[in-house]
N, C-alpha and C positions, 0 to 999 in steps of 0.2 A: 494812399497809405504811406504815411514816412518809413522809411526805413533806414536803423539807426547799425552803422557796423562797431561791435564794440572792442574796446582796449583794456583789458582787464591786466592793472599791473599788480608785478608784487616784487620787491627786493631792485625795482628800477626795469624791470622785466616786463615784455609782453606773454602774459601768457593764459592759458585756459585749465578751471579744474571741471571736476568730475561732480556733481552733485553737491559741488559747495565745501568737497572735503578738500581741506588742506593739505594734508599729504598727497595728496593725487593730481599732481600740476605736472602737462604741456607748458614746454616755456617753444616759443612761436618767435621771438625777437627779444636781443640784447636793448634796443634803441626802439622803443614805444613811439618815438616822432617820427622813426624812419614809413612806420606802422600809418600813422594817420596821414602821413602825406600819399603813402600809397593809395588808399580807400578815396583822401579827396583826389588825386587823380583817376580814378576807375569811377567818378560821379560821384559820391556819398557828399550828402548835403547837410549830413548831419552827424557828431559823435557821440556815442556811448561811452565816458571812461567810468571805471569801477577804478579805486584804491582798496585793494584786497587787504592789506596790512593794516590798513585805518581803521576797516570794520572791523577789525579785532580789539585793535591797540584803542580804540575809539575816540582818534584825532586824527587827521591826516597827516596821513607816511609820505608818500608818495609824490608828494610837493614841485620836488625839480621837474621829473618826470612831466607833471603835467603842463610846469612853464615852458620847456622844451616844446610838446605840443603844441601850445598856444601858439609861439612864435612861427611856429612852423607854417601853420595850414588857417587859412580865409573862412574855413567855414566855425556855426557855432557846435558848443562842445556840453553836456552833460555830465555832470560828476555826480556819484554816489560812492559812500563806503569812512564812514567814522567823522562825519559831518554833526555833530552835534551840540553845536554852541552857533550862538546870533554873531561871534567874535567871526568865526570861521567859516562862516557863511558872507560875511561881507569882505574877507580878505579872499577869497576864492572868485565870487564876481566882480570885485575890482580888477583881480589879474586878470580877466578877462573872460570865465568860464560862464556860460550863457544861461544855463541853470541848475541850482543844487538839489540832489537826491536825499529826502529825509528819508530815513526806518526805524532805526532801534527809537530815537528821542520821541519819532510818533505816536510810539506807542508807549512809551515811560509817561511821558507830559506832554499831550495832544494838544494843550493849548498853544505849544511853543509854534506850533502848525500859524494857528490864528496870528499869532506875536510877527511869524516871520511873512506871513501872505499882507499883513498891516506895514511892515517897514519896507519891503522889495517887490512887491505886488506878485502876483498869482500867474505869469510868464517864469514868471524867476525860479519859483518853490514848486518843487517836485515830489510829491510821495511814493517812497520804495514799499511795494507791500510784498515779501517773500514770504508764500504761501508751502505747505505741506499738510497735503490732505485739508485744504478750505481755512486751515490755521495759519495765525501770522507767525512767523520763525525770528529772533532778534538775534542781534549780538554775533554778525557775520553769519550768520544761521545754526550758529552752535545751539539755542534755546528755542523752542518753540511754545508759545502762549497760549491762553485757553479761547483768544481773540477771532472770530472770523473775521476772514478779509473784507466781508461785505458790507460789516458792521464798521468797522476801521471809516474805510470807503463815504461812507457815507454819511460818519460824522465830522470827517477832514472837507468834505464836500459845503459841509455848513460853514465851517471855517474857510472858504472862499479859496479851497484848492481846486485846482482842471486839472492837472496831469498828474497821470499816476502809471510807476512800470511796475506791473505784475509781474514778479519770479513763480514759478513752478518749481520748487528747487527738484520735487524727482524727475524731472526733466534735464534739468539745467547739464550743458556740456555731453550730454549723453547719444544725443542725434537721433533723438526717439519722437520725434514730434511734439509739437507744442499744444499743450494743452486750452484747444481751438474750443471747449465747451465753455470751462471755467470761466477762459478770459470774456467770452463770447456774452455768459451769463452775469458776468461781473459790468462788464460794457452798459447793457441793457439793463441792469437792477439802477444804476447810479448817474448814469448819464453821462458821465467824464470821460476825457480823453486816455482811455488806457492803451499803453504798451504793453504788449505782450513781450515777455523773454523769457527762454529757458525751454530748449529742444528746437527748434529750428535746424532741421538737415536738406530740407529742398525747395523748388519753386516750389513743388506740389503743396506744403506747407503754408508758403506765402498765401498760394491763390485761396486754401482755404480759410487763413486769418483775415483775407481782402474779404472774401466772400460773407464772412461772420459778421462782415461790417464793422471789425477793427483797427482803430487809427493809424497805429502805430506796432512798429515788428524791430525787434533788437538779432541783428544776428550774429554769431559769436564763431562758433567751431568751423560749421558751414562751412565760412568762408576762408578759413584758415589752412581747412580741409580741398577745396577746391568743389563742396559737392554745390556751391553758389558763385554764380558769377556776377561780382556785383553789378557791373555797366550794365550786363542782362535786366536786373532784378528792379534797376534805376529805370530801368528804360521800359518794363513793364507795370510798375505798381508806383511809382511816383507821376507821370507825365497826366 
């Protein structure tokens, strides 16, 4: 199972919310690269960044921040968060971000899915699905659509997408466990590479996402919190 430690910035800031509400922000670090260079020394093989401002403002805020990153640390790197144009998709994996997270645009114009897995292949494109109660939520998760995720899923799946991270948003940031059915069920309807994220507070957590037969695990507060050790976590669900 990968397992993805994540940098959620906002204002240039590492930090963490509460259920996706804005007002309710942990700030964890001034310097987001001091962030990823930590995690790739403690083993992480792989990063999560979210731009929390982009998914609002619905372009990417966050820019320096994640060229900083870049420069910093060897390993590949994940964006999502107000990625919504083919413009911005290909200045984001040029600078070097290893693959982009769609959401709100995949669910506006589904085809741009197809548009973007045709010009940068299906390593590259990512689909964010943030769920509430089995619905897709858009637009930084401030709206939620009359969409299931399963449906989502697996007409992005036609269009020649693999990876997909599943949000839980009434999970997310909370340290309430990650909702190991959903994603478990979402995994096995569609057949793709789902990540799970949102509630992750222990190994206990991991070994049941490992166990569900899910790929991939995004963790966020955990580790911030100290209730995950990452070298531990590297050292049992990656080897």
């Amino acid at each position: 199972m990968q397992l993805y430690p994540a940098i959620d910035m906002k204002n240039g800031q590492c930090v963490r919310l509460k259920q996706g509400l804005f007002d309710n922000v942990t700030v964890y670090s001034d310097t987001p690269a001091a962030m990823a260079r930590l995690w790739e020394e403690k083993g992480a093989s792989f990063l999560h960044l979210v731009d929390l401002d982009g998914a609002l403002a619905g372009h990417p805020v966050n820019t320096l921040a994640v060229k900083k990153i870049l420069e910093t640390v060897s390993i590949p790197v994940e964006l999502g968060g107000g990625i919504r144009t083919a413009d911005s998709v290909k200045e984001l994996l040029d600078m070097g971000v290893s693959r982009v997270i769609i959401g709100t645009k995949a669910v506006e114009r589904p085809e741009f899915m197809k548009e973007l897995i045709g010009t940068f292949g299906s390593e590259r494109i990512v689909l964010g699905v943030d769920a509430k109660d089995g619905l897709v939520a858009v637009e930084g998760w401030e709206k939620v659509s009359s969409l299931p995720a399963k449906d989502l899923c697996l007409l992005m799946k036609n269009f020649g997408v693999r990876h997909v991270v599943y949000t839980d948003i009434s999970r997310d940031g909370m340290l309430s466990g990650p909702n190991v059915t959903a994603t478990r069920k979402l995994t096995e309807e569609t057949g793709m590479d789902v990540i799970a994220s949102g509630g992750v507070s222990s190994m206990g957590d991991l070994e049941a996402l490992d166990q569900a037969g899910i790929r991939g695990a995004i963790i966020g507060k955990a580790l911030y919190e100290g209730r995950i050790r990452l070298e531990e976590a590297v050292r049992r669900f990656e080897a």
